[in-house]
Biopython code that builds the backbone (N, CA, C, O; Angstrom):
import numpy as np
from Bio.PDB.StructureBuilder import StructureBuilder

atoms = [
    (1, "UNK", "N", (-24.933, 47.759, -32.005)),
    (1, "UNK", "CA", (-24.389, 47.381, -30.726)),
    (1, "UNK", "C", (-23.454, 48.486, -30.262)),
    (1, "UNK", "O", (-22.608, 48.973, -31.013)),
    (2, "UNK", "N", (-23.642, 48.893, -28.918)),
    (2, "UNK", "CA", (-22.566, 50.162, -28.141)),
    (2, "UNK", "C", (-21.649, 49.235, -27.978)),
    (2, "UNK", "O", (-21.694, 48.009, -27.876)),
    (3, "UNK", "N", (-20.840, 49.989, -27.970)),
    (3, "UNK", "CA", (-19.348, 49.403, -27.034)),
    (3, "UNK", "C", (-18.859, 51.050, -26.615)),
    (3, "UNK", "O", (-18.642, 52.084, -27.247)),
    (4, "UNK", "N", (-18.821, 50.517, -24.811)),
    (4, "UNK", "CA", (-18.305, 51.531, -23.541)),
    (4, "UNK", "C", (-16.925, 51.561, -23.721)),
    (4, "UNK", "O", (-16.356, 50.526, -24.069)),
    (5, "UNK", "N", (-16.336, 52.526, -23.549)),
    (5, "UNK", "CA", (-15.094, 52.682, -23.873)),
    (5, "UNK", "C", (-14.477, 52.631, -22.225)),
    (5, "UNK", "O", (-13.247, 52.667, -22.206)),
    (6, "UNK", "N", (-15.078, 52.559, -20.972)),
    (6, "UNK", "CA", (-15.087, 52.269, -19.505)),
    (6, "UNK", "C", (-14.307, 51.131, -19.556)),
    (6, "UNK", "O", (-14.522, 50.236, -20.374)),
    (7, "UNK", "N", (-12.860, 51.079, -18.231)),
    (7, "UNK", "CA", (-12.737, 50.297, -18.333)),
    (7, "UNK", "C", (-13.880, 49.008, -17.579)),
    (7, "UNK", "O", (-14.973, 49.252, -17.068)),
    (8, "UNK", "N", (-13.266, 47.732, -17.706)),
    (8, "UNK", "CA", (-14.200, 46.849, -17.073)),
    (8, "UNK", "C", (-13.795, 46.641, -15.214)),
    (8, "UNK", "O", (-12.627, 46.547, -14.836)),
    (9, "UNK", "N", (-14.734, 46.607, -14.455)),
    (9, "UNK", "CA", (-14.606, 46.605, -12.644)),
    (9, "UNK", "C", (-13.421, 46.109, -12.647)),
    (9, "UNK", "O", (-13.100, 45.681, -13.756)),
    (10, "UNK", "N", (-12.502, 45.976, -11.694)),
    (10, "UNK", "CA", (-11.501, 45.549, -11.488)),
    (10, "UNK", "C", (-11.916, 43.962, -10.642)),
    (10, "UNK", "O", (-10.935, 43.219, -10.609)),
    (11, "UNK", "N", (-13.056, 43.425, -10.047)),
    (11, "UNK", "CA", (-13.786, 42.438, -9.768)),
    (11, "UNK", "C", (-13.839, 41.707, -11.327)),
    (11, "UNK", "O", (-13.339, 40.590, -11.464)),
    (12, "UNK", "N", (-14.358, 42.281, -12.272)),
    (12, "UNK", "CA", (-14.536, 41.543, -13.855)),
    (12, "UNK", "C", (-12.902, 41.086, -14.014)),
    (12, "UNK", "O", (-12.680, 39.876, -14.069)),
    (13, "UNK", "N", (-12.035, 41.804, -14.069)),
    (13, "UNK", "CA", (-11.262, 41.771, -14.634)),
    (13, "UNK", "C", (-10.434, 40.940, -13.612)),
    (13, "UNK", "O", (-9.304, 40.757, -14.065)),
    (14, "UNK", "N", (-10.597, 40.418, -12.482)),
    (14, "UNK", "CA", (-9.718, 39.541, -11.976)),
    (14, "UNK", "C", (-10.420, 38.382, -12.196)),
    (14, "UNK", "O", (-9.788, 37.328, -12.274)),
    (15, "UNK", "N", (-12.063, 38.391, -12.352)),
    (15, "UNK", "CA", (-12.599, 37.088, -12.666)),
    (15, "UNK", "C", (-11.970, 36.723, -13.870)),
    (15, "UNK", "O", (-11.146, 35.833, -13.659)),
    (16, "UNK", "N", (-12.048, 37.124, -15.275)),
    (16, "UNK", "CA", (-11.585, 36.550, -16.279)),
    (16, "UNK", "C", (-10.387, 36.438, -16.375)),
    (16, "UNK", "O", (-9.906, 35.743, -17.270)),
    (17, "UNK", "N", (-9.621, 37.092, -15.483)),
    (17, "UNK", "CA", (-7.809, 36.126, -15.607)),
    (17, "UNK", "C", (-8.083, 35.066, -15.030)),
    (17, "UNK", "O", (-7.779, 34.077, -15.698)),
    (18, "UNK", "N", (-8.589, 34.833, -13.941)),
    (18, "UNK", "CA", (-8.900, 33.886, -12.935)),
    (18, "UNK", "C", (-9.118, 32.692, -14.174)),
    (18, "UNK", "O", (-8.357, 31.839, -14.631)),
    (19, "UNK", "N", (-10.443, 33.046, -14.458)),
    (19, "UNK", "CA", (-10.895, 31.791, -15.828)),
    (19, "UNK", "C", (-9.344, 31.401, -16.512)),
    (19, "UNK", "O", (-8.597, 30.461, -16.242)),
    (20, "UNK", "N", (-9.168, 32.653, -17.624)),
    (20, "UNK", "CA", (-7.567, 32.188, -18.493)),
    (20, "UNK", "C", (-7.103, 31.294, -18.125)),
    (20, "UNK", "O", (-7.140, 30.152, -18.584)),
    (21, "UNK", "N", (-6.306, 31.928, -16.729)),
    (21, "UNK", "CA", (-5.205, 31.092, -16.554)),
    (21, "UNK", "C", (-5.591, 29.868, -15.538)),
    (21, "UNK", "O", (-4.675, 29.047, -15.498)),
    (22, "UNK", "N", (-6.664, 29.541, -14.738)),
    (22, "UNK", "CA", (-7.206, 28.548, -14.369)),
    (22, "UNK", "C", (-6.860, 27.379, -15.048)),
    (22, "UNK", "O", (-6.374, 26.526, -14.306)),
    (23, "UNK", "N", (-6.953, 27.078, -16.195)),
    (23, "UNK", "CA", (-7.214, 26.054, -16.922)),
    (23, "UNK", "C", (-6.008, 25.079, -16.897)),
    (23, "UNK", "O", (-4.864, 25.317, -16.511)),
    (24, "UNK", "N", (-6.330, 24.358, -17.209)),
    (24, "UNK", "CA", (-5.580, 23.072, -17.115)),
    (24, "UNK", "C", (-4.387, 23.033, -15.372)),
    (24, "UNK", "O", (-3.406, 22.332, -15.122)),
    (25, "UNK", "N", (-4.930, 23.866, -14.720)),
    (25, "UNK", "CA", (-3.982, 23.825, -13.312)),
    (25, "UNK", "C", (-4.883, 22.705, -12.109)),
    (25, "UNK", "O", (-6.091, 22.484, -12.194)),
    (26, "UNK", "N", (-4.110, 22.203, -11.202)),
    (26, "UNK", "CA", (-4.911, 21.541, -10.033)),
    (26, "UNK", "C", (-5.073, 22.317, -9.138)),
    (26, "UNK", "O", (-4.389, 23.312, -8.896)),
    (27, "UNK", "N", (-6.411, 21.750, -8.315)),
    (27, "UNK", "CA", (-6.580, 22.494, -7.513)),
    (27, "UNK", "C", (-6.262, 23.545, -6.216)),
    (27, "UNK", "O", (-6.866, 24.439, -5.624)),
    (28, "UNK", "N", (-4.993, 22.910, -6.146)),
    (28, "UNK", "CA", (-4.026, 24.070, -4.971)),
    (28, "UNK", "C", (-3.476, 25.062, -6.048)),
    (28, "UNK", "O", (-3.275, 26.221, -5.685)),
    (29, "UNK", "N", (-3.261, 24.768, -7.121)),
    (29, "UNK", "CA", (-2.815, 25.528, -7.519)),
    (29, "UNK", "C", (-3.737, 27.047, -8.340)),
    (29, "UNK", "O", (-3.385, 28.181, -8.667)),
    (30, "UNK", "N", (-5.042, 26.256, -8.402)),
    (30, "UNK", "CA", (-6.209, 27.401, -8.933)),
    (30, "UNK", "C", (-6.523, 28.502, -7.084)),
    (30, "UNK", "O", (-6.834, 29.663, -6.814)),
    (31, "UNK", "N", (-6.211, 27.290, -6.317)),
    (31, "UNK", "CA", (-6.257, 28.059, -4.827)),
    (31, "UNK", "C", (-5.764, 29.403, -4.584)),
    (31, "UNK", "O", (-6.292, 30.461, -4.241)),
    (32, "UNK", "N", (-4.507, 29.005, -4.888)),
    (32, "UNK", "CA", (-3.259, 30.050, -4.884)),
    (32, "UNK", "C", (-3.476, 30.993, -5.345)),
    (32, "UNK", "O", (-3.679, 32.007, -4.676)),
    (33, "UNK", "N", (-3.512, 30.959, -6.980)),
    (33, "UNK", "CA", (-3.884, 31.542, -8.132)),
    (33, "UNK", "C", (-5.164, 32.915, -7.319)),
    (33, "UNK", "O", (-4.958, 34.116, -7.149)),
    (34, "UNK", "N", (-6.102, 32.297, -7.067)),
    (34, "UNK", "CA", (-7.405, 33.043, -6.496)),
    (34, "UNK", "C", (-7.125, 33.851, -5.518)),
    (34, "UNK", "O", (-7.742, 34.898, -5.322)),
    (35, "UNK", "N", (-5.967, 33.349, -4.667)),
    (35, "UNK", "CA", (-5.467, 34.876, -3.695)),
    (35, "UNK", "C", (-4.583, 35.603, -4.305)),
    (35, "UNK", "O", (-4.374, 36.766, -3.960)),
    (36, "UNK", "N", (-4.001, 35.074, -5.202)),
    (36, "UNK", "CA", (-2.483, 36.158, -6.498)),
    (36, "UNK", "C", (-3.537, 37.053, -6.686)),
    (36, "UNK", "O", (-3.351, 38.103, -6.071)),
    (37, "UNK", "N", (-4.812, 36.997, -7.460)),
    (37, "UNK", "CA", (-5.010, 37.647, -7.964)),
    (37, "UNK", "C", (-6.367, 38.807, -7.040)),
    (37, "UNK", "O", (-6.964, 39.824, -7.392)),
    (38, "UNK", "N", (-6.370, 38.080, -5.942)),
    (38, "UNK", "CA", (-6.603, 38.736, -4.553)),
    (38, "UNK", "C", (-5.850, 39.923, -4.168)),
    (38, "UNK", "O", (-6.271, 41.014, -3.783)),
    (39, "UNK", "N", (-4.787, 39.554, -4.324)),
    (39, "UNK", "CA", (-3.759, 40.843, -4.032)),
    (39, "UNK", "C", (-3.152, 40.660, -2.985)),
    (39, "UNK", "O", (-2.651, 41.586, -2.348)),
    (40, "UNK", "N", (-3.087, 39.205, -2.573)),
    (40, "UNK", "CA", (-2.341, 38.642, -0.951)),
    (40, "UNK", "C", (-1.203, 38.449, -1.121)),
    (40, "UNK", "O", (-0.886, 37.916, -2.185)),
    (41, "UNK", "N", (-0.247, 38.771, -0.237)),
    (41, "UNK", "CA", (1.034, 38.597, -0.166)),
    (41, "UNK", "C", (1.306, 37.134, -0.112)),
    (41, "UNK", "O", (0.391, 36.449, 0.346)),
    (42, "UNK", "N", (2.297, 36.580, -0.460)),
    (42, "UNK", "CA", (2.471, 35.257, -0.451)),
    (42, "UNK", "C", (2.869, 34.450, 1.235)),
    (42, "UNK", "O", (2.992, 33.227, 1.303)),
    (43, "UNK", "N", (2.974, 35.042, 2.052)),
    (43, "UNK", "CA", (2.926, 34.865, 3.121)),
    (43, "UNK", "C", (1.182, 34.846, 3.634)),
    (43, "UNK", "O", (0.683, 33.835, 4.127)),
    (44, "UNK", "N", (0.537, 35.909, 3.455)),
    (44, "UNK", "CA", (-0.769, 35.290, 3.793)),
    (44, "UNK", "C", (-1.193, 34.093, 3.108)),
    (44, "UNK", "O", (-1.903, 33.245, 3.650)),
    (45, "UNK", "N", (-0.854, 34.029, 2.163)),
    (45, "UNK", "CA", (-1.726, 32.901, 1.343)),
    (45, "UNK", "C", (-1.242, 31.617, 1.634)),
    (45, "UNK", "O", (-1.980, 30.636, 1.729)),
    (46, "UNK", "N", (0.378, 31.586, 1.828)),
    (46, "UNK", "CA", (0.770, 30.363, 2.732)),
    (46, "UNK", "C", (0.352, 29.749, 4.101)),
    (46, "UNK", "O", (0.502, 28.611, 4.547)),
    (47, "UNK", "N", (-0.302, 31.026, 4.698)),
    (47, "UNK", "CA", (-0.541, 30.810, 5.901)),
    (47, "UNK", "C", (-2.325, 30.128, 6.070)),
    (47, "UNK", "O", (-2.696, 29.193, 6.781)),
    (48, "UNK", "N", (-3.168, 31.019, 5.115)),
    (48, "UNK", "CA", (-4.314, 30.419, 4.400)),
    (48, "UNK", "C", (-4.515, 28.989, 4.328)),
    (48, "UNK", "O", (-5.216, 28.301, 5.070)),
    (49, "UNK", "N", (-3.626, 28.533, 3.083)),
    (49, "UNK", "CA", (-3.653, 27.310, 2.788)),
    (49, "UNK", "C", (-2.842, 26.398, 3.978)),
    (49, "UNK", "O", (-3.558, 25.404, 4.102)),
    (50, "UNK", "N", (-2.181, 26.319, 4.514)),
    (50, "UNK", "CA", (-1.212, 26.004, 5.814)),
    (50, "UNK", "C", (0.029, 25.520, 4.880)),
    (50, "UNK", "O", (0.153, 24.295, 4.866)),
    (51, "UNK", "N", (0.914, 26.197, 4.147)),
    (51, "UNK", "CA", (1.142, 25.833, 3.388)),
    (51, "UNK", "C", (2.949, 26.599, 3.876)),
    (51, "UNK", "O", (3.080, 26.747, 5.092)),
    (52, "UNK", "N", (4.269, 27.058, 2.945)),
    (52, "UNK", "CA", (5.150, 27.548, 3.393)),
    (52, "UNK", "C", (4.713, 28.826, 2.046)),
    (52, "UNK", "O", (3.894, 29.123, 1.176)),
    (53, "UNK", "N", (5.756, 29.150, 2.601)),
    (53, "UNK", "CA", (5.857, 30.736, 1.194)),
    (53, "UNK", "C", (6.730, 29.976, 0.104)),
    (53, "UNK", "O", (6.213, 29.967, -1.012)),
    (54, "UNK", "N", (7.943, 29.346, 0.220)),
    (54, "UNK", "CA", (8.286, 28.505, -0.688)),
    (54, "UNK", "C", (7.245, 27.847, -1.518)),
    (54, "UNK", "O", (6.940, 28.294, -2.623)),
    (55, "UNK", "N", (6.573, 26.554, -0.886)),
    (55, "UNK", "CA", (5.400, 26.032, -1.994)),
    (55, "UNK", "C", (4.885, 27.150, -2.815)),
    (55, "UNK", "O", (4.881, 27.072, -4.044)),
    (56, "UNK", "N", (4.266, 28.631, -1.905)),
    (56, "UNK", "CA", (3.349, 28.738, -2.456)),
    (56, "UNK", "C", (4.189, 29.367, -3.793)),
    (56, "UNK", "O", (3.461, 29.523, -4.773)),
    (57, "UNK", "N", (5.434, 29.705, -3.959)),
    (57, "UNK", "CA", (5.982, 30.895, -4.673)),
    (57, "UNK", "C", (6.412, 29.755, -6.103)),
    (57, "UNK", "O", (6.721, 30.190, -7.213)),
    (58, "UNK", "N", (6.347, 28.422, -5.790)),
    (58, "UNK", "CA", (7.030, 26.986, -6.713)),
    (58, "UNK", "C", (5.306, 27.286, -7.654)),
    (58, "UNK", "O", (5.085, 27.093, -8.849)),
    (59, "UNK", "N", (4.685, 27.615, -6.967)),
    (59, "UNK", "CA", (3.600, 26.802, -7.421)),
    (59, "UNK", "C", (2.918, 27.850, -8.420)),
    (59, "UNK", "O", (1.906, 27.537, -9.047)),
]
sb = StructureBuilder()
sb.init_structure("model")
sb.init_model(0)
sb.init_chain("A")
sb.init_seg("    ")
for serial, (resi, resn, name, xyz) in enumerate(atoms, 1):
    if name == "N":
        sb.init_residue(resn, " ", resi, " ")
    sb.init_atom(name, np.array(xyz, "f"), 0.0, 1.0, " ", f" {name:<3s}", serial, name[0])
structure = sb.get_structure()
């Protein structure tokens, strides 16, 4: 078996945090989570969800 010494896409690698830390969270909060690791400022993502920047920053 090879093993690439490349790192992995930066698409791979936000999917499998995504998975990690997904787990055991509810669903606004896997929401959120999916634009963090989007790279959205917490103001877009409040505005996304219709939500405040407070919630989203608690959450």
């Amino acid at each position: 078996m090879a093993v690439g010494t490349n790192p992995a896409p930066t698409t791979d690698v936000a999917e499998l945090l995504l998975l990690l830390l997904a787990d055991g969270l509810t669903p606004r909060a896997r929401d959120v989570l999916k634009r963090v690791v989007a790279g959205l400022p917490s103001r877009a993502i409040a505005t996304e969800l219709h939500s405040t920047v407070s919630t989203v920053q608690d959450i």
